[in-house]
C-alpha positions in Angstrom: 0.0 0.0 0.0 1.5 3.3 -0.9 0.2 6.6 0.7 1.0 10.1 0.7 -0.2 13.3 3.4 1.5 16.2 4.6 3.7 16.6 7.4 2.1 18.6 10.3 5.1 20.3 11.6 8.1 19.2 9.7 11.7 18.9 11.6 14.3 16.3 12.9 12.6 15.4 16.0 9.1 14.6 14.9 10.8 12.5 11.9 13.0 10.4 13.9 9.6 10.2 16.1 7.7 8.4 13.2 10.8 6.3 12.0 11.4 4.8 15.5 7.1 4.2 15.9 7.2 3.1 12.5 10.2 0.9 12.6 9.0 -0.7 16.0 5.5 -1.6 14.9 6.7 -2.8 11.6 9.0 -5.3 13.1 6.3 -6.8 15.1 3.9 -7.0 12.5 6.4 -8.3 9.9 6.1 -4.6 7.5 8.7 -3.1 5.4 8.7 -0.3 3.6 9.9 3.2 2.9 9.4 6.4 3.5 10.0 9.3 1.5 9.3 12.7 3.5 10.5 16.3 3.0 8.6 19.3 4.5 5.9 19.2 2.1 5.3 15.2 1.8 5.3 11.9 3.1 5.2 9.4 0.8 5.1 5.5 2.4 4.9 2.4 1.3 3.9 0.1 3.5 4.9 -4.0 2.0 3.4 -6.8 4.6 0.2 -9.3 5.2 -2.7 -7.1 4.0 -4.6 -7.1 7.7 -1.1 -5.5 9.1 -1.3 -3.3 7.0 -4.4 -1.9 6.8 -3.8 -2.0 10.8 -0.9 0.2 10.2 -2.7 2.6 7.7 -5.5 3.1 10.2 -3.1 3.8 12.8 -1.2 6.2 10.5 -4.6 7.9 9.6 -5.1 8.3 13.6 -1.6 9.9 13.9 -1.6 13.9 14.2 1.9 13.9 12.8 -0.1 13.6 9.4 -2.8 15.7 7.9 -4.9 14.8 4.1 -4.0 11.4 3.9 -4.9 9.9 0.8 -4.3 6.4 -0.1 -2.9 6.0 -3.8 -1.9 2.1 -4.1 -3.3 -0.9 -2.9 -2.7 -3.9 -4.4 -1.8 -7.6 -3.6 1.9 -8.8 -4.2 4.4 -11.8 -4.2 7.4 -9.7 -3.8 9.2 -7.0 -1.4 10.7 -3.8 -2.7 12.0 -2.8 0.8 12.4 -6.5 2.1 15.3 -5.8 4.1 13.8 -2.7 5.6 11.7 -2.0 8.9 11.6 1.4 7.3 13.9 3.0 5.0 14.0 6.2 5.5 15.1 8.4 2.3 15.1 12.7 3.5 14.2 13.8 0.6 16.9 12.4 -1.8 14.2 11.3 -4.1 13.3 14.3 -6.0 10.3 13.1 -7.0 8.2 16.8 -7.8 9.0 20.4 -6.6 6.7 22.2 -3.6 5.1 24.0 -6.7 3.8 20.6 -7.8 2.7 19.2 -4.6 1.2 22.3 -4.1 -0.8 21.9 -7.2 -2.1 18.8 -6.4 0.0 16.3 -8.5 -0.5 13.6 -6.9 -4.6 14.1 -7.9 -3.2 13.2 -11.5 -0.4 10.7 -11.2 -1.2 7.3 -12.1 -0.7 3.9 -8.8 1.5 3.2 -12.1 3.8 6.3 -11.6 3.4 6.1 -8.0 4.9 2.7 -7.4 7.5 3.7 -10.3 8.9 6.0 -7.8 9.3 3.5 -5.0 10.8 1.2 -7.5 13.7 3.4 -8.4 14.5 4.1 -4.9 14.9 0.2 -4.2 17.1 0.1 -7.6 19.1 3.1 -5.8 19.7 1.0 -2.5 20.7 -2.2 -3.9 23.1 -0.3 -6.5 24.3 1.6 -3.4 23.5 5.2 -4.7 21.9 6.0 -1.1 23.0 4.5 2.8 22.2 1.1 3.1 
């Protein structure tokens, strides 16, 4: 499941806040994922038996770290992008679309296609050791 909202007040301490909840509940319930976040947007996805997850995404939803979340992927799958990963945690490496774009609403008009694209490449950037394993 992939997801996106907006950070409701962005710094260090209320990121390394979510990676450690995220990272500790993911463990137990078997998740992996990523997480793509810069001031404007967080972008997850969350890889793991479909009832933890949706556990996870209604737990996320509850969290007033996050405002307008919007789901943009859900879909069954055999396979692990982020398999070795609690959480990764990529600060904004990914430049993915500017403020002006989020702004705008891009990710009204991008397709689950596109969306998952993104988290594709960032696995590819991993493995080939582009960012911190």
């Amino acid at each position: 499941m992939i997801y996106s909202s907006q950070p409701f007040g962005y710094d260090v301490s209320l990121l390394s806040g979510i990676l450690l909840d995220a990272r500790k509940h993911n463990i137990r319930d078997g998740i992996t994922g990523a997480l793509i976040c810069r001031h404007d947007i967080y972008l997850q996805m969350l890889e793991g038996p479909a009832d933890k997850v949706n556990d996870a995404i209604a737990r996320i939803g509850r969290d007033d770290r996050h405002v307008d979340m919007k789901i943009l992927l859900s879909e069954q799958s055999d396979s692990r992008l982020f398999g070795d990963w609690a959480m990764l945690h990529d600060p904004a490496k990914t430049v993915i679309w500017s403020d002006t774009e989020i702004a705008d609403g891009i990710l009204d008009t991008t397709s689950p296609k596109e969306i998952k694209a993104v988290f594709a490449a960032l696995s590819e950037k991993v493995k080939d050791g582009e960012l911190p394993a």
